[in-house]
N, C-alpha and C positions, 0 to 999 in steps of 0.2 A: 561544480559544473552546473552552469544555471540555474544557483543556487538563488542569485537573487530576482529571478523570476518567481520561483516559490516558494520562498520563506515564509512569507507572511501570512500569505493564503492559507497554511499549513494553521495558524491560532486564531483564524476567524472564527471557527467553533469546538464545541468541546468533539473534535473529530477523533477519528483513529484511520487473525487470520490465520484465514488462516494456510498455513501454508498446507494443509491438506485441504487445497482448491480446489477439492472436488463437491467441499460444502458451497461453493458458487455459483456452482451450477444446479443450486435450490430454487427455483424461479416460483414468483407468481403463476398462479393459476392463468392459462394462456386465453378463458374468456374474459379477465379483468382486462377492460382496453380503456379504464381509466388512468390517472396517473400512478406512476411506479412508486412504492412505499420508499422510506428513507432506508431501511434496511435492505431492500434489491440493490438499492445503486450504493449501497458502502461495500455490498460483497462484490461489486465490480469494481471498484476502488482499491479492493484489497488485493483483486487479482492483475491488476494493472500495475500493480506497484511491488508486485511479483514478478511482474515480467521487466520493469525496468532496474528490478535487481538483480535477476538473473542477467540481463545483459550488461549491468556491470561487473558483474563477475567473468562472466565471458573479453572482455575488455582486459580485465587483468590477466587472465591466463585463457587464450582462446583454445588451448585443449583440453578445458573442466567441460567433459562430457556429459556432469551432472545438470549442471547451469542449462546447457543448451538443451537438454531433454526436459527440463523445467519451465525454459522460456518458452518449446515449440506447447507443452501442454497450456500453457497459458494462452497462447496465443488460440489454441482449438476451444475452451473454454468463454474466452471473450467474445470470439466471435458468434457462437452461438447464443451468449446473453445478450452482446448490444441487439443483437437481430431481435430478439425478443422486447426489448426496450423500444425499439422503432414504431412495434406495434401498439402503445401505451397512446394516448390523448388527454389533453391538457389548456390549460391557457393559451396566449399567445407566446409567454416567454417561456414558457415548459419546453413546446411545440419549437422554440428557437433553440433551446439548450441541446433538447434530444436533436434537431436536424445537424448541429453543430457535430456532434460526435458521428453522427452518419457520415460525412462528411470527412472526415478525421480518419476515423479508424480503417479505412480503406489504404491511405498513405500511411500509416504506421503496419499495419496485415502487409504489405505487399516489400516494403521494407527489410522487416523483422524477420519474412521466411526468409529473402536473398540470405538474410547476416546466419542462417540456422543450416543453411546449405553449404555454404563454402566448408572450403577442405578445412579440419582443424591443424593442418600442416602450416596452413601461411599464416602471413601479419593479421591480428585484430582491425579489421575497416575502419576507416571514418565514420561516427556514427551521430555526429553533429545534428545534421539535418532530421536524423531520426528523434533522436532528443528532442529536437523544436518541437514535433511533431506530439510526443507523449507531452510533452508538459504543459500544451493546447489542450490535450484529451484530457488529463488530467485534472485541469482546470474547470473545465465546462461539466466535469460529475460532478467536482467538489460543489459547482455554482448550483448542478441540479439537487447535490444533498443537502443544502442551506436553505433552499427554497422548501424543499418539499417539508423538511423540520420545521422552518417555519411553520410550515401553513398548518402543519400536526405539530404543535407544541403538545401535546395530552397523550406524545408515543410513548409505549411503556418504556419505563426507567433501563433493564435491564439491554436496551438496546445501549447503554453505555459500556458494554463491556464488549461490545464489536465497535464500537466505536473506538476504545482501547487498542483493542486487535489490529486497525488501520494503523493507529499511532503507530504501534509498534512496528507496522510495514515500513512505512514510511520511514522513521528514525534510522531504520537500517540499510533501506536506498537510501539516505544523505551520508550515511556514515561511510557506504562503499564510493559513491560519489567523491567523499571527498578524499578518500584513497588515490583514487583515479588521480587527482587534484594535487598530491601530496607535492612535489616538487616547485610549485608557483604559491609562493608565499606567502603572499597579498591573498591567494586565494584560500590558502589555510588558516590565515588570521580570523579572515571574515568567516569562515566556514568553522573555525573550532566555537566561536559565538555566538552563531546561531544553532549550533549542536547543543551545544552547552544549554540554549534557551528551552529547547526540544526536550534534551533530559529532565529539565526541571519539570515541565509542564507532565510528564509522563507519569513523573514522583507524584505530582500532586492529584493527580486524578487516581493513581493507583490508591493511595490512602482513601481518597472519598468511596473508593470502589468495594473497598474493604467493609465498611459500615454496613453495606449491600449484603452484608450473607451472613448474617444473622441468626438468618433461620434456615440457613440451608445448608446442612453442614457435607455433604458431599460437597457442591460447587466450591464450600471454603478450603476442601482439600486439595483439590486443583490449583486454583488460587493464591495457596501459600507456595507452590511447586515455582506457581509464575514469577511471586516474588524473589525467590532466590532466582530462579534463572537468570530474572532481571539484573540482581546484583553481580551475576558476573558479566551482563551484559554492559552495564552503565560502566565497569571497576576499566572493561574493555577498551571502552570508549574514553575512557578518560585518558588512558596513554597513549590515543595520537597525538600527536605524530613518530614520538620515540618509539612507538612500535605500534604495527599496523599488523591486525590478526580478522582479516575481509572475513574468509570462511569461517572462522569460529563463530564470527559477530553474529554472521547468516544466518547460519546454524539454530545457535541461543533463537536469536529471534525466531526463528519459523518456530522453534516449541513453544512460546511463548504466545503466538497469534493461533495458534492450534488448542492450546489450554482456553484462552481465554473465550476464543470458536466455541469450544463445548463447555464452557461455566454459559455463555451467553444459551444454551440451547436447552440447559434445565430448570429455564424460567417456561 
């Protein structure tokens, strides 16, 4: 599902939580009204794409009470960091990226609660137009975390292990995504390829992440934990379509973006 709107976007940088989102709502100090660091706007990335996984899940079975209590906290969560994001200043194209998502997040916030209110009795909604919507939002962080990396190329290193923690979001919204997808063929073809690209790219940064802890043998114990979880994440993913297991996928992953949360937090 609108897979090939952001696929690629997805390896533009060495991008990537955690699912105890309540590390998102870490903000900047509220007198910095310079521009937002790369690390604010990847912890809203990471909860964005927490909320678009929980509404895939919701999608597959609209009475996982878990999902929709996960989607409304994300949604209380985002909304008070973009609001904090607004009040940041920047260039002209900073100033364009951030008005962009003001702009945005109001049509997916007004959305997102209708889809958290209906009864879990009826049909899972149409959620098309909502989707258009997040994967605009989505875009326009990814645009603002490229920029801002850029312009701080000399961030410290360990900001790769949240950056990991997104991957890790993210891989698991496309893998429920293409759940959703399973039945249209064309759409599974395309979508187990570009998974497939996703996996790789995940291995290969987890290895260089490995080098990283060295010297810090708490963080490596975490870390090794991530590893395996991974492998039953990746082993997971490898048999769609023959068998489709949303919630385990889910699951794995939030451990995963949560370990990596706090190895990222003992630098």
């Amino acid at each position: 599902m609108l897979k090939a709107i952001t696929f690629f976007s997805l390896l533009l940088l060495p991008i990537v939580a955690s699912i105890n989102t309540s590390a998102n709502a870490s903000a900047e100090p509220s007198s910095l009204k310079t521009t937002p660091s790369p690390e604010f706007v990847i912890r809203q990335e990471i909860t964005l794409n927490v909320l678009i996984a929980n509404l895939h899940l919701l999608q597959l079975d609209f009475q996982n009470s878990d999902a929709r209590e996960k989607l409304q906290e994300s949604l209380i969560l985002l909304d008070n960091s973009l609001k904090q994001l607004q009040t940041y200043k920047g260039d002209q194209e900073t100033q364009e990226l951030i008005s962009n998502t003001k702009v945005l997040w109001p049509v997916v916030k007004k959305h997102a609660e209708w889809i958290v209110r209906l009864s879990e009795a009826r049909k899972a909604p149409n959620t098309h137009s909502l989707q258009l919507a997040l994967v605009k939002l989505d875009r326009q962080l990814l645009l603002l975390q490229q920029k801002l990396t850029i312009r701080d190329p000399y961030s410290k290193p360990s900001l790769a292990f949240l950056e990991q923690a997104l991957l890790m979001q993210r891989l698991s919204r496309e893998y429920l995504s293409l759940t959703l997808d399973s039945r249209q063929k064309d759409i599974v073809a395309s979508g187990q390829a570009q998974l497939q690209t996703l996996i790789n790219h995940f291995d290969q940064k987890l290895i260089r992440l490995d080098k990283q802890l060295d010297h810090y043998p708490q963080g490596a114990k975490s870390f090794r934990k991530v590893q395996i979880t991974w492998g039953y994440i990746k082993e997971g993913m490898m048999t769609f379509p023959e068998q489709s297991i949303p919630e385990l996928i889910a699951r794995h992953s939030n451990q995963v973006v949560s370990r990596l949360t706090s190895v990222y937090q003992l630098f």
